[in-house]
C-alpha positions in Angstrom: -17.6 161.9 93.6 -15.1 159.9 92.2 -15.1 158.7 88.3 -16.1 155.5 88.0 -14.1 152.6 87.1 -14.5 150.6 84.0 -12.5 147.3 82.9 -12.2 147.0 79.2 -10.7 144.1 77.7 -10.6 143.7 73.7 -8.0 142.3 71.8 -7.7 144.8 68.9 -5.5 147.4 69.8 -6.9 149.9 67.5 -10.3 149.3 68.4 -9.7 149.4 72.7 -7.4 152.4 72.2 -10.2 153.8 70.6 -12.8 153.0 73.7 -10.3 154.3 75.9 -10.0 157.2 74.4 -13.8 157.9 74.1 -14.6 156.4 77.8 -11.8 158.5 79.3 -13.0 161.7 77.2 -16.6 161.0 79.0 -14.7 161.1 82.7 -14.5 157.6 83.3 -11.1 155.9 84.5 -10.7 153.0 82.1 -8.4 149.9 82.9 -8.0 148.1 79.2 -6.4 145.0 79.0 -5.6 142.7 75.9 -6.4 139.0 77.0 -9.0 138.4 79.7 -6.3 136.2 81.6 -4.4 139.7 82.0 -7.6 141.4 83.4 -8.6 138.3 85.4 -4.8 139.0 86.9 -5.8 142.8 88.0 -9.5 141.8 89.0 -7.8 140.8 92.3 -6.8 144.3 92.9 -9.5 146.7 91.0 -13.0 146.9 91.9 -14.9 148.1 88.7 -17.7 149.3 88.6 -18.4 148.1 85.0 -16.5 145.6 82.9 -17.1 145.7 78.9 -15.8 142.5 77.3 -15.2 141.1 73.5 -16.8 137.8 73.0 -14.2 137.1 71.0 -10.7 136.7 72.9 -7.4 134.7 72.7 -6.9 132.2 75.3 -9.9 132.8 77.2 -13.4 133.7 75.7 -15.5 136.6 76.5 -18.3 134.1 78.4 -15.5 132.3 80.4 -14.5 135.6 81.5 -17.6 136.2 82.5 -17.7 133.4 84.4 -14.7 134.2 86.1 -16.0 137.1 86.8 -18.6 136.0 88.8 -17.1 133.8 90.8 -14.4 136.4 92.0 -17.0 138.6 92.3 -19.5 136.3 94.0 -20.3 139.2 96.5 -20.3 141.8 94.5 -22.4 142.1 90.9 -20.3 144.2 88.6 -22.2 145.0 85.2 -21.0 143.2 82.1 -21.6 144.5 79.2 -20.3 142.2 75.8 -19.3 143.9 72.3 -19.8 141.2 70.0 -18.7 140.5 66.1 -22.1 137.7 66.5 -24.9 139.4 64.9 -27.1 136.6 65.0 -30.1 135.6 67.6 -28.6 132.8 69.0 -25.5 134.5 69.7 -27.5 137.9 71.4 -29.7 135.5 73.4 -27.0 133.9 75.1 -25.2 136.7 76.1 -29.4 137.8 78.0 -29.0 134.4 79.3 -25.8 134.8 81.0 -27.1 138.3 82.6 -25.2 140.8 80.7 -26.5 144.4 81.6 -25.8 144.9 77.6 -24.4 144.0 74.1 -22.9 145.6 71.0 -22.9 144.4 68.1 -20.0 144.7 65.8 -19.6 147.0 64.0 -20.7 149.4 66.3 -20.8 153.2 66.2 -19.0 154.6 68.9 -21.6 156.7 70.8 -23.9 153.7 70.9 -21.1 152.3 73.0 -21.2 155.3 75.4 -25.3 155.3 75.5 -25.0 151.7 77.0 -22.7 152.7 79.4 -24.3 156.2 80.8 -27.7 153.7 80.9 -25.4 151.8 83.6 -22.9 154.2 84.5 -25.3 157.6 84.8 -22.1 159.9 85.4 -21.5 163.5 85.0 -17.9 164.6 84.5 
């Protein structure tokens, strides 16, 4: 069974080398991109099985990208699930509105990350 595939796109490069460290350890093949116009680029030739997103993006936001997303994808639902520096209810619901499979709040440890992902991702290495 092959790994599955996960998009990542998060601007910090600290903080996606991190997840792609951590994502890869776990046996899934990441594809981690800086801007969500970059990974909107790719989309066209990748077909993840997950996509985790910052809210937070230059150019493009997080919820555009999401939107994009979906209409690439129209056929095709691939989990989303946000990290997010917006701790507050407003913020969280509209992330359940747009039918995220999940959210993170920022700061975040690591493994709660992961958790979220096995939830969608079940995958044994």
């Amino acid at each position: 069974m092959p790994a599955p595939t996960v998009v990542l796109v998060e601007d910090e490069d600290q903080q996606r080398e991190s997840l792609v460290m951590v994502l890869e350890s776990e046996g899934y093949t990441i594809n981690s991109f800086r801007t969500a116009e970059e990974a909107c680029e790719k989309l066209k030739s990748l077909q993840p099985n997950l996509i985790i997103s910052d809210v937070k993006l230059p150019g493009m936001d997080g919820f555009t990208f999401f939107d994009k997303v979906r209409e690439q994808f129209h056929s095709h639902y691939v989990p989303f699930i946000f990290i997010t520096g917006y701790n507050d209810p407003t913020a969280i619901q509209s992330v359940k509105k747009l039918g995220a499979a999940g959210y993170v709040t920022k700061p975040y440890e690591l493994e709660d990350l992961i958790q979220k992902v096995q939830q969608i991702l079940p995958f044994t290495k």
